[in-house]
C-alpha positions as CSV (number, residue, x, y, z in Angstrom):
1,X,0.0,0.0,0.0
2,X,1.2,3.7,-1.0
3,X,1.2,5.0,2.4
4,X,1.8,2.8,4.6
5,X,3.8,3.2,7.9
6,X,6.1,0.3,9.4
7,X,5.8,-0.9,13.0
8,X,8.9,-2.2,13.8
9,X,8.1,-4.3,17.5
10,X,11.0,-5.8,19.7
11,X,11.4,-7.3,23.0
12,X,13.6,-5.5,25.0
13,X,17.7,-6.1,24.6
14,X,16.6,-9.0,21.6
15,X,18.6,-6.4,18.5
16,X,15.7,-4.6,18.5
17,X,17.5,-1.7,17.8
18,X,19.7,-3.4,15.3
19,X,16.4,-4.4,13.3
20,X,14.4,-1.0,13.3
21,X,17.7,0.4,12.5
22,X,18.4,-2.0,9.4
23,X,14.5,-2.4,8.3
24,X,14.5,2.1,8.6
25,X,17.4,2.2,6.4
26,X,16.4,-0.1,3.9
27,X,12.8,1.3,3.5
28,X,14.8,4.6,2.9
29,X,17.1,2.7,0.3
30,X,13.6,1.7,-1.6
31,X,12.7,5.4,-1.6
32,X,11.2,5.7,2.0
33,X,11.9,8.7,3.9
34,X,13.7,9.1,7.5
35,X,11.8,8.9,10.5
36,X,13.8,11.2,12.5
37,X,13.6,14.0,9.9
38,X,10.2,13.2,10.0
39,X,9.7,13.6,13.7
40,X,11.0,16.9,13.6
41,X,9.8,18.3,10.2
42,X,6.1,17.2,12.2
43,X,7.5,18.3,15.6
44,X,6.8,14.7,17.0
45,X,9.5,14.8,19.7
46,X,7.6,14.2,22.7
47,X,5.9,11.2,20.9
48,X,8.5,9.8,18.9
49,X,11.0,9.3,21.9
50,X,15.1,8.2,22.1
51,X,17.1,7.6,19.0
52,X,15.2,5.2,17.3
53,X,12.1,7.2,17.1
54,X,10.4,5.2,19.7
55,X,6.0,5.9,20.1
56,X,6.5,4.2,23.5
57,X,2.9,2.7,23.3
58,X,0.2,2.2,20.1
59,X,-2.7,3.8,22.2
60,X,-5.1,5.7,20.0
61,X,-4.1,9.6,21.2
62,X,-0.5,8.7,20.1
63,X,-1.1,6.6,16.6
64,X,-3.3,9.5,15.2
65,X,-0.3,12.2,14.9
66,X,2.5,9.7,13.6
67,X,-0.3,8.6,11.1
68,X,-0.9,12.4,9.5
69,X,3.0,12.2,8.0
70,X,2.4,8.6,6.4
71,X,-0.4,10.3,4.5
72,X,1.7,12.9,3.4
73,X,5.1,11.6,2.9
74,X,6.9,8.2,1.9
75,X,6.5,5.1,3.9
76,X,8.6,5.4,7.3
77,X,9.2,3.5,10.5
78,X,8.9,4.2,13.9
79,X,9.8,1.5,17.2
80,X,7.5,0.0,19.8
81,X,8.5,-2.3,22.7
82,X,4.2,-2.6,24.0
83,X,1.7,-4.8,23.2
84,X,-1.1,-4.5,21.0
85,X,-3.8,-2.8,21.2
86,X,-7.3,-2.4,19.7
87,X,-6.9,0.3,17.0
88,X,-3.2,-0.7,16.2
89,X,-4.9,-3.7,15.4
90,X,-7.8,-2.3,12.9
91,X,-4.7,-0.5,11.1
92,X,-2.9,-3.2,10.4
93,X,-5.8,-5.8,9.4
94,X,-6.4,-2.6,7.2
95,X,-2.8,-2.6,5.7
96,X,-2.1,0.9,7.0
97,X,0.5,-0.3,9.2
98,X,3.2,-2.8,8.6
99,X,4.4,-5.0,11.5
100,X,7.6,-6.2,12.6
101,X,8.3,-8.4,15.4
102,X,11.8,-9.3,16.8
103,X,12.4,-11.7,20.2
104,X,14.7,-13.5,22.1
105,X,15.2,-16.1,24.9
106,X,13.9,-14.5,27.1
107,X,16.5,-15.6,29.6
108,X,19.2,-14.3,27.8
109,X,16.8,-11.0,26.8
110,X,16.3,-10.5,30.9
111,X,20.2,-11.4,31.5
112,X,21.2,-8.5,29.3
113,X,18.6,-6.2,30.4
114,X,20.2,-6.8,34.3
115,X,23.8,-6.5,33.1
116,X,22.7,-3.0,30.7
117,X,21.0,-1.6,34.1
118,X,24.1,-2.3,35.9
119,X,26.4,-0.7,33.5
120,X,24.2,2.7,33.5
121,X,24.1,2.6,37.3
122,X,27.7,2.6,37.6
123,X,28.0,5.8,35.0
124,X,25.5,7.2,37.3
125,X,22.6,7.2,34.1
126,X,19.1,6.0,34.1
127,X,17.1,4.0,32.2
128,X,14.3,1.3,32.1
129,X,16.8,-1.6,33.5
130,X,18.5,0.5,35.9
131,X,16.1,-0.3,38.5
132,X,16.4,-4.1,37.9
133,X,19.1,-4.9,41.0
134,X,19.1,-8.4,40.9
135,X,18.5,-11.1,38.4
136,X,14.8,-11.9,39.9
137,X,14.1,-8.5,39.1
138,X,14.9,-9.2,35.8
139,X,12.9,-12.2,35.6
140,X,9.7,-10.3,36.6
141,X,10.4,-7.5,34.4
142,X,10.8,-9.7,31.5
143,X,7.4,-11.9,32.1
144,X,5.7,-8.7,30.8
145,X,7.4,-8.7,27.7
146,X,7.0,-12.7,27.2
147,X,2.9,-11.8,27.9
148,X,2.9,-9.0,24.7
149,X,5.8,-11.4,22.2
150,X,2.9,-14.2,22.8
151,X,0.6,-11.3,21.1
152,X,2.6,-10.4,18.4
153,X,3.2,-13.9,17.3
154,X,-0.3,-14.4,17.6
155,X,-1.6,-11.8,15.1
156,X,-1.6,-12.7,11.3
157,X,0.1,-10.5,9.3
158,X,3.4,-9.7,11.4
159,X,6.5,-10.6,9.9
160,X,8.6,-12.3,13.0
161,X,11.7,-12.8,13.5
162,X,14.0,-14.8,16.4
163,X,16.9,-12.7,17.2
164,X,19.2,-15.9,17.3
165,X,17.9,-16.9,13.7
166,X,19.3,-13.2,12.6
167,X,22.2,-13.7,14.0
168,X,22.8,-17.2,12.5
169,X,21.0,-16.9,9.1
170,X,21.0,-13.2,8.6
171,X,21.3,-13.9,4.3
172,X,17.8,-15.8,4.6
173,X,16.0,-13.8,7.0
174,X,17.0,-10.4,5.1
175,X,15.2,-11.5,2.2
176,X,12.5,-12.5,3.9
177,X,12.4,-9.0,5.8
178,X,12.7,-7.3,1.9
179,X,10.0,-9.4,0.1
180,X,7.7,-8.8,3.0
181,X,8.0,-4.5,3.1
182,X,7.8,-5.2,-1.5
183,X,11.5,-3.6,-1.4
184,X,13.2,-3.6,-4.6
185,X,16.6,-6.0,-3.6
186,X,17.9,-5.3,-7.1
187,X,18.3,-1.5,-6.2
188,X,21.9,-1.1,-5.0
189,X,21.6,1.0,-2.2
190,X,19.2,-1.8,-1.0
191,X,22.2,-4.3,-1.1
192,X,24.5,-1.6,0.4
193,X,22.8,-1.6,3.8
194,X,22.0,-5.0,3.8
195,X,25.7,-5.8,3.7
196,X,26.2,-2.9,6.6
197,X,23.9,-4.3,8.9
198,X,25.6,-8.1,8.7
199,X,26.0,-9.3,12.5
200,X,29.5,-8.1,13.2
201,X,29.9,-5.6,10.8
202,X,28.0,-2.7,12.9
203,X,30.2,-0.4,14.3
204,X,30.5,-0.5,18.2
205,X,30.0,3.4,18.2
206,X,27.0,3.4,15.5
207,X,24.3,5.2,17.2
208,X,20.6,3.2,18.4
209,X,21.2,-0.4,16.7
210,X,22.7,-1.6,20.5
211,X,24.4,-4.4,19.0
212,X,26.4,-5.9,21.7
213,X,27.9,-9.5,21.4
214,X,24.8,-11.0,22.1
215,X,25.8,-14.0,22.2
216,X,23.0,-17.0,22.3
217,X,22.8,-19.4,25.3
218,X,25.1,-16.8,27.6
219,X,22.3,-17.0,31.0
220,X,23.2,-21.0,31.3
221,X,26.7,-19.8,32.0
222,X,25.0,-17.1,34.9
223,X,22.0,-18.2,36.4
224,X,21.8,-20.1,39.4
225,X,19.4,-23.7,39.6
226,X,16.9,-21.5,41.3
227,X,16.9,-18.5,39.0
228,X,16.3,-21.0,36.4
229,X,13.2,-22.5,38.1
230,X,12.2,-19.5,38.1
231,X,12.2,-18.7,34.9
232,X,10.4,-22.1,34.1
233,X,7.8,-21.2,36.1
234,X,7.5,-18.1,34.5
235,X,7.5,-18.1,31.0
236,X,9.0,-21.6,30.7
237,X,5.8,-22.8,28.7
238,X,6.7,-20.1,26.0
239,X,10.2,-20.8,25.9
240,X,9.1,-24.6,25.0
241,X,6.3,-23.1,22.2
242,X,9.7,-21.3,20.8
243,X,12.1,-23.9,20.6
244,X,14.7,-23.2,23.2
245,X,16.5,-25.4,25.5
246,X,15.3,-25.6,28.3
């Protein structure tokens, strides 16, 4: 559809960042234009949040202003880490809004989270994870986020990603990621930034795409029996549904 906005959705420390930033720069590469111009050519600062342009939640009062430049300007994309919700839904059944959806483990999601918190504390920064002091807190934290991926997986029309899968099959999920947003993959600016975005080729100084090591498995070297239990009991039925070890 001609004006149509892209949703890119992530779980929390799962290369959410990573994505929005490789799926923004590709729909720009297509002929797209850039979100952050567009949130301050609109004046959308205090909706489209942090460097990745960020609407914080899909209620109704915050959807209807990001909306306006989609009908007047190229296709962009803007970041969400919340659920769904009613009207969000209507838009995209209605193909005015394209979904993305990246997760994780969630054990190693909630592991980075603690160890991200950690770091700002000691730089004396806030953030969302700065308040998460222990592990368990991290393990609550992250059951909310396991409770809106089971959403997003659960709505037809998303195109959904595993973080690990990226990671280890970057060529084939890419083209999936291109044929699903109809970008042209012959253009060769297209091929340009998806060779950029290749895990380990990001730059550790390249602004909002967070990309850490992120390496897969890393919470079975730092969790305790108990803090595993406890993520069983948790979300454990999930990470079975997803294919992880358990």
């Amino acid at each position: 559809m001609k004006y149509q906005m892209v949703l890119s959705v992530g779980m929390p420390r799962a290369g959410s960042g990573w994505f929005y930033n490789l799926t923004h720069d590709l729909v720009i590469a297509n002929g797209g234009a850039d979100a952050r111009k567009i949130r301050h050519k609109y004046q959308l600062g205090k909706i489209l949040t942090e460097v990745n342009c960020n609407i914080g939640s899909l209620d109704f009062y915050r959807l209807i202003p990001v909306l306006i430049p989609s009908l007047l300007e190229s296709r962009y994309v803007i970041k969400v880490h919340a659920g769904r919700r009613p009207f969000a839904d209507w838009l995209i059944a209605k193909d005015i809004i394209c979904p993305t959806f990246i997760y994780r483990d969630p054990r190693d999601a909630l592991l980075s989270a603690y160890e991200y918190g950690r770091r700002m504390r000691e730089n004396s920064r806030q953030n969302a994870f700065t308040p998460l002091m222990t592990i368990e807190d991290a393990i609550v934290f992250m059951e909310e986020y396991v409770q809106i991926a089971r959403g997003w997986l659960d709505l037809e029309g998303v195109f959904t990603v595993k973080y690990e899968e990226l990671l280890s099959d970057y060529q084939r999920v890419v083209k999936g990621l291109v044929s699903f947003l109809g970008i042209d993959p012959n253009r060769s600016r297209v091929q340009d930034v998806l060779s950029s975005y290749r895990p380990n080729q990001g730059r550790p100084d390249q602004q909002g795409t967070h990309f850490v090591k992120g390496k897969i498995g890393r919470h079975r070297d730092h969790f305790t029996d108990q803090q595993l239990l406890l993520c069983d009991r948790k979300f454990g039925a999930f990470i079975r549904q997803q294919g992880y070890d358990i």
